[in-house]
C-alpha positions as a printed Julia matrix, in Angstrom:
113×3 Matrix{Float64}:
   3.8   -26.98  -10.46
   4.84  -26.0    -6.98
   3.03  -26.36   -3.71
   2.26  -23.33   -1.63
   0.63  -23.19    1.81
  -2.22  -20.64    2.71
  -1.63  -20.39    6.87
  -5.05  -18.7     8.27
  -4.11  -16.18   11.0
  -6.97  -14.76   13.07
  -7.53  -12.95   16.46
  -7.64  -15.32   19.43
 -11.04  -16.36   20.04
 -13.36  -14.49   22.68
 -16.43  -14.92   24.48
 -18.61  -14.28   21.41
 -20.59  -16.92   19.9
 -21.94  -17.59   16.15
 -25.65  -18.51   15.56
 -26.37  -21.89   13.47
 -27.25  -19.39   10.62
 -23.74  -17.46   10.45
 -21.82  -20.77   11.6
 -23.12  -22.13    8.12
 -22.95  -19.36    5.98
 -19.16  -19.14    7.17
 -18.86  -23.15    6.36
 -20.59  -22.15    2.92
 -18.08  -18.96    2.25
 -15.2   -21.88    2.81
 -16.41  -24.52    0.96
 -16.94  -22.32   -2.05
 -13.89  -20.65   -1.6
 -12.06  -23.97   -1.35
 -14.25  -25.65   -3.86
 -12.99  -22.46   -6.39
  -9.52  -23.81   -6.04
  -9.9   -27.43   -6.36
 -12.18  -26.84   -9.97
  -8.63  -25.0   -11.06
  -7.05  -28.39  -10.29
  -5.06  -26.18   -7.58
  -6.05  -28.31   -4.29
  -3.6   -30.45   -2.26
  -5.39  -30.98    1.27
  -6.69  -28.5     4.08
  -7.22  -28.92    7.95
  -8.9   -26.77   10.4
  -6.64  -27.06   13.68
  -7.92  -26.85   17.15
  -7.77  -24.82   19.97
  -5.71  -27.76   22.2
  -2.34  -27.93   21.74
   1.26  -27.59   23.62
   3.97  -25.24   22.85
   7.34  -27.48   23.9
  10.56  -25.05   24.35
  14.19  -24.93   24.58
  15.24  -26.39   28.07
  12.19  -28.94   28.31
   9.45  -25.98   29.02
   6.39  -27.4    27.84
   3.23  -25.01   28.2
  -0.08  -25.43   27.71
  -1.8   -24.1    23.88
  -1.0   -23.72   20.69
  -0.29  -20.24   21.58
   1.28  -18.27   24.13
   1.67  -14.55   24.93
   0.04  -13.59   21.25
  -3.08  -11.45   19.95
  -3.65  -14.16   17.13
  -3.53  -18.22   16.24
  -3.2   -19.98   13.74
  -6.62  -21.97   12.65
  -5.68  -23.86    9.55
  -4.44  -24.16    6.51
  -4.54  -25.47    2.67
  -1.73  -27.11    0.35
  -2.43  -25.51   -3.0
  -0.44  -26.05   -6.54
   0.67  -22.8    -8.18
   3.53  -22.04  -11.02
   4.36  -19.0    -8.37
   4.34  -17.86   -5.14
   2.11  -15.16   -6.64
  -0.03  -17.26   -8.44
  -0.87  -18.59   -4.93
  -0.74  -15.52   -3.39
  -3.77  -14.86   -6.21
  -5.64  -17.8    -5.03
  -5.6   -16.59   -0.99
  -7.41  -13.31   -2.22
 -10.6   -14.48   -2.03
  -9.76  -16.53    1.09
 -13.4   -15.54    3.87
 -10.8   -15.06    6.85
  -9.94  -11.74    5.12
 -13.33  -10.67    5.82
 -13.05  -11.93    9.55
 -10.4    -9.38   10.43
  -7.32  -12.42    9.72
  -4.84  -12.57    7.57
  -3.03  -15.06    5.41
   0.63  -16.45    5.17
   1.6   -18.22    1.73
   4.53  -19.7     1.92
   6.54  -22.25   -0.71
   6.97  -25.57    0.33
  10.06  -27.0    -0.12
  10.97  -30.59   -1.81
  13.27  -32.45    0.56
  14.73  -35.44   -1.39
């Protein structure tokens, strides 16, 4: 078995806020999503990243966030184990942040010895 990552891409935050009811049911719609994989014996790990960050660039320009000068971030991500990049291409289709107007990137990760 491989490992793929699953990069979560979604519109840059705005002003809007989530009730306690939909900020749950979204945790829920992960954690079942998620918890899909790992019964397959398909997890690795996953992380949620924040919105702090620095982007550090040629010349010593260091600005501030994880993102500059883009429509979208990236919010996390999860290490899965798949025979093929479209066997974990299959697993991201029922990812929830394709119902939140994101996208995802799966991409092979490559063994450095």
């Amino acid at each position: 078995m491989n490992e793929f990552m699953m990069i979560f891409r979604h519109p840059v935050p705005g002003e809007t806020t989530l009730s306690p009811e939909q900020l749950q049911a979204g945790i829920e719609l992960w954690q079942n999503w998620i918890g899909g994989i790992a019964a397959q014996g398909k997890f690795v790990s996953t992380n949620q990243l924040g919105f702090q960050g620095k982007t550090l660039r040629p010349g010593r320009v260091v600005t501030d966030g994880p993102y500059a000068e883009v429509k979208e971030m990236v919010g996390g991500y999860v290490i899965v184990k798949a025979a093929s990049l479209q066997e974990a291409a299959d697993l991201a289709e029922g990812c929830p942040i394709l119902a939140m107007g994101g996208h995802v990137e799966v991409r092979d990760i490559m063994k450095i010895d």
